[in-house]
DOBAVO-810863 format. One record per residue (C-alpha): residue number from 1; residue in one letter; x, y, z. Coordinates in Angstrom, 2 decimals, always signed. Example, Ala and Ser with C-alpha at 12.3 -4.5 7.8 and 13.67 -1.06 7.14 Angstrom:
2
  seza  papa     east    north       up
     1     A   +12.30    -4.50    +7.80
     2     S   +13.67    -1.06    +7.14
***
This chain:
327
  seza  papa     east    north       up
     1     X    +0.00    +0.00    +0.00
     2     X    +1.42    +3.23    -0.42
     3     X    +0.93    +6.24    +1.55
     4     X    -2.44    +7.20    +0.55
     5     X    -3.93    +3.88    +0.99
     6     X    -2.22    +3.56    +4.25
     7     X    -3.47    +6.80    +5.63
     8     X    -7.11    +5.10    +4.90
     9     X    -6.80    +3.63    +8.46
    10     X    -6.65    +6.96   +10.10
    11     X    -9.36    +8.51    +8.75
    12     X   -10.05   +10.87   +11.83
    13     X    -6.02   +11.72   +11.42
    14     X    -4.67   +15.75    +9.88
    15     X    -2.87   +15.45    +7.38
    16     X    +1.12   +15.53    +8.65
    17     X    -0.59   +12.87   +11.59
    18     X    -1.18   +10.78    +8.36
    19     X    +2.59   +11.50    +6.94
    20     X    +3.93   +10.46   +10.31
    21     X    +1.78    +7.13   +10.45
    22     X    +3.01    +6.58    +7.24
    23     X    +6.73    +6.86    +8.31
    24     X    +6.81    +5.29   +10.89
    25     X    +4.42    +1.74    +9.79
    26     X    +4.53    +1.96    +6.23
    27     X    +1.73    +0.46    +4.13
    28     X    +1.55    -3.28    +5.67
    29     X    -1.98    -3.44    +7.05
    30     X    -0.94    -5.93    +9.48
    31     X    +1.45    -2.91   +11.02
    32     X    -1.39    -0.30   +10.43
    33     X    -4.15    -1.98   +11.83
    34     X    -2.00    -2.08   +15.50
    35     X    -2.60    +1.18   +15.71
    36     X    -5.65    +2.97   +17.28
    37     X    -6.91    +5.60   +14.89
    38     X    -8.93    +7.35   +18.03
    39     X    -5.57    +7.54   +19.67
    40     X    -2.61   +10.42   +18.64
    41     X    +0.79    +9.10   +17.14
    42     X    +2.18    +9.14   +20.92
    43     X    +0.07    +7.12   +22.44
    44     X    +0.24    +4.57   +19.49
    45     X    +3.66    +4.35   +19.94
    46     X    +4.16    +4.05   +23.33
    47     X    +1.61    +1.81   +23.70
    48     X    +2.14    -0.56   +21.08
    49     X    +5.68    -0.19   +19.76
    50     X    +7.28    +0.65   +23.07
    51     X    +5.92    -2.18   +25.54
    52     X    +7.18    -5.49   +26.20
    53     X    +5.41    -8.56   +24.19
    54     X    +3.39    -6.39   +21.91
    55     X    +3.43    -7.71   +17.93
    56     X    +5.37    -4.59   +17.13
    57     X    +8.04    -4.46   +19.51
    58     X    +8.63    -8.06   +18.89
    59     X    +8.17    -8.56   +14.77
    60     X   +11.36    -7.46   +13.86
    61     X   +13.72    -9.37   +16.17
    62     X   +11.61   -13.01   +15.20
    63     X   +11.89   -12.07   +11.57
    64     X   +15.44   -11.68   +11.47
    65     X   +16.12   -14.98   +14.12
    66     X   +13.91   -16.82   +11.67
    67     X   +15.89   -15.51    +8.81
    68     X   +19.45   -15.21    +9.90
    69     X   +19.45   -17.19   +13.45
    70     X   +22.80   -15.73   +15.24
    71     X   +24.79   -13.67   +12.24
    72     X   +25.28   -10.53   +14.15
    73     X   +26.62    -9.15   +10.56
    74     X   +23.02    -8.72    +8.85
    75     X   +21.37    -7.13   +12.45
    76     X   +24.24    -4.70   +12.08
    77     X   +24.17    -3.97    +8.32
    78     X   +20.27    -3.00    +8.95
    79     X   +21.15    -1.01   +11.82
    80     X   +23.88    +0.84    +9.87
    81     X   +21.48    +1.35    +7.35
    82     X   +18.87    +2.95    +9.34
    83     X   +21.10    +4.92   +11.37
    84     X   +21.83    +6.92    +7.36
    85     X   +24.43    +4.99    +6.68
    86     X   +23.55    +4.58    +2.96
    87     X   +26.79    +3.63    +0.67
    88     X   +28.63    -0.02    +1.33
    89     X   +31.77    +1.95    +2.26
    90     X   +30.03    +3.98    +5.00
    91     X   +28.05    +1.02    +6.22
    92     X   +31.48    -1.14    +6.26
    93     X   +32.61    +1.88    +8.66
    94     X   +29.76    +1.92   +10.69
    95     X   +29.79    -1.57   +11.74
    96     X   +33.64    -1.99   +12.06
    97     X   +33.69    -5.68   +11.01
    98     X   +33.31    -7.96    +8.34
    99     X   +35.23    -8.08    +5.21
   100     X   +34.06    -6.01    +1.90
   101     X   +33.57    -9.08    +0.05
   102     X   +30.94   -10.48    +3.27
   103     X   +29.24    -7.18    +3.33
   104     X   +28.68    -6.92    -0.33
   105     X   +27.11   -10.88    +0.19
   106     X   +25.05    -9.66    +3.05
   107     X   +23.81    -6.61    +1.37
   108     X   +22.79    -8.94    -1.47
   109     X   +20.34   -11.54    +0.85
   110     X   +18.95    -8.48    +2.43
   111     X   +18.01    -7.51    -1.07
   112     X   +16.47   -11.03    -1.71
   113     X   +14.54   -11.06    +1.11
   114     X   +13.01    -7.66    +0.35
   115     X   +14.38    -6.43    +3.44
   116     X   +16.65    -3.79    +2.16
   117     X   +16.54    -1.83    -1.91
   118     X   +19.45    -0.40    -3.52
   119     X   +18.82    +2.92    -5.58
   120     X   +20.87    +4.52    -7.98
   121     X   +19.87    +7.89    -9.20
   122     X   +16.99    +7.37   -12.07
   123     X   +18.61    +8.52   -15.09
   124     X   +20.82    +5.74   -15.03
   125     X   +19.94    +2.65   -17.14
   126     X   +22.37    -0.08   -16.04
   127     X   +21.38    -0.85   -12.53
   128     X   +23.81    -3.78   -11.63
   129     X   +27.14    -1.80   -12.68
   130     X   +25.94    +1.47   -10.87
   131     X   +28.54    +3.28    -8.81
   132     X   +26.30    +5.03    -7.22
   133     X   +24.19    +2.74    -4.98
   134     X   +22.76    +3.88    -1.66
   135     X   +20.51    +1.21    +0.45
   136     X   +17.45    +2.11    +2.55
   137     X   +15.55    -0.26    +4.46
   138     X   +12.68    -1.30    +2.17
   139     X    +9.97    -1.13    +5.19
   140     X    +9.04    +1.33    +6.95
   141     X    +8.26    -0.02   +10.33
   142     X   +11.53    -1.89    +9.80
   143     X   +13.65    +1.52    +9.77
   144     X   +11.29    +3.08   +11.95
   145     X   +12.51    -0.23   +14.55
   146     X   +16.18    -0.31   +14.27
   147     X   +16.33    +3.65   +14.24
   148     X   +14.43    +4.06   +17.80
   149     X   +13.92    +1.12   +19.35
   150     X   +16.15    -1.34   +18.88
   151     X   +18.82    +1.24   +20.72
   152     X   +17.01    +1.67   +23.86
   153     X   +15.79    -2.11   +24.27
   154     X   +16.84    -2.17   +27.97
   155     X   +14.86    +1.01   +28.41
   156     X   +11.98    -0.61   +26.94
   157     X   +12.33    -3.61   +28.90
   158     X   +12.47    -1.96   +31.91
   159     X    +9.63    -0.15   +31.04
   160     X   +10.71    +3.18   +30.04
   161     X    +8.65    +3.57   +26.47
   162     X    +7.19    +7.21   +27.61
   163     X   +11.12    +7.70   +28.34
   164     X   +12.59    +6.85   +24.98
   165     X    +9.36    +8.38   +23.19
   166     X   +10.09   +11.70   +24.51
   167     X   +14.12   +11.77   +24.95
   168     X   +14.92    +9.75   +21.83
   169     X   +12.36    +9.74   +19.75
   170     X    +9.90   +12.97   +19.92
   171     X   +13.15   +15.47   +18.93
   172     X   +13.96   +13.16   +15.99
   173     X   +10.78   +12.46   +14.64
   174     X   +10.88   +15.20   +12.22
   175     X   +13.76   +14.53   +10.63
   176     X   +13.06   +10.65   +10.84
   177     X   +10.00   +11.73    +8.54
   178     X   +11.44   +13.72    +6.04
   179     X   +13.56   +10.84    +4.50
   180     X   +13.13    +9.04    +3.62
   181     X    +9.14    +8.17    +3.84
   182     X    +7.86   +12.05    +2.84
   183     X   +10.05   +11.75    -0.28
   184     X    +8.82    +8.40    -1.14
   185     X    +5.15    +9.82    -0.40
   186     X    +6.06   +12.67    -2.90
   187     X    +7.10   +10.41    -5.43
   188     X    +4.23    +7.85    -5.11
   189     X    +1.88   +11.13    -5.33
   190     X    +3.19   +11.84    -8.93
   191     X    +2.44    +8.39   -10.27
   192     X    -0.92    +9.05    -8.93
   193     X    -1.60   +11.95   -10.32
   194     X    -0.69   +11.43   -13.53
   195     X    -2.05    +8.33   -13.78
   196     X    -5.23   +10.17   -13.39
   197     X    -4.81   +12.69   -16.06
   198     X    -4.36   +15.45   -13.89
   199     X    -0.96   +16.14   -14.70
   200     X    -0.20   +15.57   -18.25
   201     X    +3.50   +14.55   -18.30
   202     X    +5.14   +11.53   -20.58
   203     X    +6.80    +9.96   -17.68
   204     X    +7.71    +6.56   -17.64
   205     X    +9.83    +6.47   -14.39
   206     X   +10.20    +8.13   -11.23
   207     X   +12.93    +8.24    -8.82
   208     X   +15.17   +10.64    -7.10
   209     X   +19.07   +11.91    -8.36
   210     X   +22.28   +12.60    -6.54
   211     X   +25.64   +13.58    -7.83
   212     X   +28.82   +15.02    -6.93
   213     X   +29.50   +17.71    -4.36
   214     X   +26.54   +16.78    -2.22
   215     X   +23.66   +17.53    -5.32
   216     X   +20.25   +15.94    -4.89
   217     X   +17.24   +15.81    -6.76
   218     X   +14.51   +14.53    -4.25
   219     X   +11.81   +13.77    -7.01
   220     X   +13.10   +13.29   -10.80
   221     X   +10.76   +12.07   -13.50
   222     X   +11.96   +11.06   -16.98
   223     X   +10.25   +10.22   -20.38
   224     X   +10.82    +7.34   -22.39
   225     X   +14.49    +8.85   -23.68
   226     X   +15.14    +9.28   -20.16
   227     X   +15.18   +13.01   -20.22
   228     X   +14.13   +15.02   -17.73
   229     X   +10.24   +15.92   -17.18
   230     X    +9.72   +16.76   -13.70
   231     X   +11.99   +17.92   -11.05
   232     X   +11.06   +18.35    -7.20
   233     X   +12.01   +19.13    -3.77
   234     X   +10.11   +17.32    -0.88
   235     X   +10.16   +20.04    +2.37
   236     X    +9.30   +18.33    +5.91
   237     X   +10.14   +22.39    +7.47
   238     X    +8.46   +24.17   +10.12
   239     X    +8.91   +27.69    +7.95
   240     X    +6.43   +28.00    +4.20
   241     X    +8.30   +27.00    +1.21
   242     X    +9.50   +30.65    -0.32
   243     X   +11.08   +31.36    -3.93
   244     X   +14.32   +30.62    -2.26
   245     X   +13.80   +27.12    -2.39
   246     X   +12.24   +26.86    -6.10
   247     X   +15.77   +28.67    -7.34
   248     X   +18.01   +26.13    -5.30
   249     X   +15.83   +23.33    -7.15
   250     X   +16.24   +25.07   -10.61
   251     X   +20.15   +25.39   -10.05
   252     X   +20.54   +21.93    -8.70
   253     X   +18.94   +20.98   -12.18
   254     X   +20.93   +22.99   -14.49
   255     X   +24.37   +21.92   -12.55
   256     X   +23.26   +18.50   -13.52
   257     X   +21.53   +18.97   -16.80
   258     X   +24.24   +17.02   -18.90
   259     X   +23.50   +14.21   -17.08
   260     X   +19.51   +15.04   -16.37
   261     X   +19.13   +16.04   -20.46
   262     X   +15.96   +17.97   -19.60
   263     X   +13.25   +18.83   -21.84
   264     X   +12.50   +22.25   -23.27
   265     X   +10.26   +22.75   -20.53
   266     X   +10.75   +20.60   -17.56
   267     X    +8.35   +20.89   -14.92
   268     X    +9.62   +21.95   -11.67
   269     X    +7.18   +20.97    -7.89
   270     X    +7.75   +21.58    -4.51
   271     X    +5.88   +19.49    -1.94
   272     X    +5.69   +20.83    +1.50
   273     X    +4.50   +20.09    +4.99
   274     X    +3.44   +23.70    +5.74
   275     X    +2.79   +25.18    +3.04
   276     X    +4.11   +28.05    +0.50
   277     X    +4.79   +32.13    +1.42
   278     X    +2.57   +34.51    -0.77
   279     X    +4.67   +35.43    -3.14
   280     X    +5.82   +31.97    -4.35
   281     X    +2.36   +31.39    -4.54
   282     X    +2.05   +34.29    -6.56
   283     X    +4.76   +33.45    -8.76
   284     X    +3.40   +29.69    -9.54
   285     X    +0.63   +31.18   -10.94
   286     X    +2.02   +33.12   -13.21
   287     X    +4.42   +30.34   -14.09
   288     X    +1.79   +28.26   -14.70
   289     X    +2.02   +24.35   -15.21
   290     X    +5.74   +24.66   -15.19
   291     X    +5.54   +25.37   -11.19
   292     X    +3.10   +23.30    -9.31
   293     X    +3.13   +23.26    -5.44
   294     X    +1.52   +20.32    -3.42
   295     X    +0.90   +20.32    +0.27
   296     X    +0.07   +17.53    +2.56
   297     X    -4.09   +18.44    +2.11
   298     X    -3.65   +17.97    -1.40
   299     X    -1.56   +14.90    -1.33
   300     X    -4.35   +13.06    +0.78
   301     X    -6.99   +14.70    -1.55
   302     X    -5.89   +11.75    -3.70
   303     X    -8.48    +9.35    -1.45
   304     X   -11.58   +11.38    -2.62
   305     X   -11.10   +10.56    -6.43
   306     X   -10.24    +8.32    -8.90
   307     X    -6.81    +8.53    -8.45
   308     X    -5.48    +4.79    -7.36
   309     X    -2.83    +3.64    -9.12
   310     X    -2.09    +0.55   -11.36
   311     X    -1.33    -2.71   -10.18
   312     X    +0.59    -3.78   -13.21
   313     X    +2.87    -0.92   -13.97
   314     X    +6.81    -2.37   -14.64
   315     X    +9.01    -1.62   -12.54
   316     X   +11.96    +0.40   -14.03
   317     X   +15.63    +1.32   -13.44
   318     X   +16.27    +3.81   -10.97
   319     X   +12.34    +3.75    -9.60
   320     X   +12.42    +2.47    -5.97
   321     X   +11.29    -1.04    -5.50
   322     X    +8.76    +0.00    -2.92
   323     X    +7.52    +2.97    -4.92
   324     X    +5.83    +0.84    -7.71
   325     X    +1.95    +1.85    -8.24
   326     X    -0.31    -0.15    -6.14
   327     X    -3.72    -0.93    -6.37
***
């Protein structure tokens, strides 16, 4: 499910409650329906995450014993991953043992077992051979677990939840929301969207770009050429998106646009959590179609029309596994 299905659970939710839900469980229904939708995001946790011998506290650690048994390597590898550890090298740092050649094996079961994806930026074609790989956990609930409470088990066990919720957990959360689970949101809203013929745009894949000097492109669609159609930044801020941003997402495209080979128009959208300042509002309308600005009202506005997505689209190069159009 992805986050606008998921949010169907919550239906008595705001919208960044929904975004936050969806961050934290992901779109499993088995993970969503643990929840109590009369109950805030707090209480949820701490009630059903942060106890002893509830399903969530507990899922993770029996589906890696079943899986793995004792190898420390693969809880570590996951842990190094959630912690934003994304390339092999850093992860190899992060965990301090192993050899390169039995963390490039362990990397590769995680993959086959779904439990971890490897991205490369979307313009390239030749996944396998990609220099560029980063890994994210491919569930939700699964990054949401080894970020926050697989570190303060004893507390936990001792029962300390409302401790680690609001020490560890509560200052974090914002950030632990942004990425990567409001970009993915972003990027599922797209295939949505234009699936529905709201947004006419010859995409045929969706994904995000990085490249040197610390350059990212959270939301990059290209055509069938692999050129670049739509370009956008994903804000999880307390402050309105401002002009500002839309010129930092411009730039960040024309530094890249050898590799990006835009269109002669590329559409450029900013997604935010709170909103947009008057005069980039002002400024996307006389922009038009080129500028489009989504907030989080609009992204669950999805659920009141006929915009679910198709079961059977392919998945493509670059797209993120989990990011594939679900019915």
């Amino acid at each position: 499910m992805d986050y606008a299905e998921a949010a169907l659970f919550f239906p008595m939710y705001s919208p960044q409650q929904k975004m936050e839900a969806y961050a934290i469980l992901g779109g499993m229904p088995l993970y969503l329906e643990q929840f109590d939708p009369e109950q805030d995001i707090e209480q949820n946790v701490i009630s059903t995450v942060l106890q002893r011998h509830t399903f969530l506290s507990e899922e993770p650690e029996w589906l890696l014993l079943e899986e793995f048994r004792r190898d420390l390597l693969y809880s570590s590898i996951l842990r190094a991953v959630a912690a934003g550890h994304r390339r092999p090298s850093d992860i190899a740092n992060a965990i301090g043992k192993g050899s390169a050649q039995d963390i490039a094996v362990a990397l590769d079961k995680l993959q086959q077992l779904g439990l971890i994806v490897r991205e490369v930026p979307v313009t390239e074609r030749s996944l396998p051979r990609s220099r560029r790989s980063l890994y994210y956990l491919a569930d939700e609930y699964l990054h949401f677990w080894y970020r926050f409470v697989d570190p303060y088990s004893s507390m936990v066990a001792r029962g300390l939840g409302r401790q680690v919720w609001e020490q560890h957990i509560a200052p974090l959360l914002s950030h632990f929301v942004s990425r990567p689970a409001f970009e993915r949101a972003c990027r599922q809203y797209v295939w949505r969207v234009v699936e529905a013929g709201k947004w006419s745009l010859p995409l045929v894949a969706i994904g995000a770009w990085w490249g040197a000097g610390g350059r990212e492109i959270d939301v990059v669609a290209v055509d069938e050429q692999y050129r670049l159609v739509l370009a956008g930044s994903c804000k999880w801020t307390s402050d309105p998106v401002d002009i500002a941003d839309y010129v930092a997402l411009q730039r960040n495209v024309q530094l890249a646009q050898e590799e990006l080979r835009p269109r002669e128009k590329p559409t450029f959208a900013l997604f935010s959590r709170t909103g947009f300042t008057p005069r980039l509002q002002q400024l996307a309308q006389a922009e038009g179609e080129r500028l489009l600005l989504v907030d989080l009202k609009q992204m669950y506005e999805v659920n009141n029309s006929d915009t679910s997505s198709s079961s059977d689209e392919t998945w493509l190069p670059g797209q993120d596994s989990n990011l594939r159009p679900s019915g």
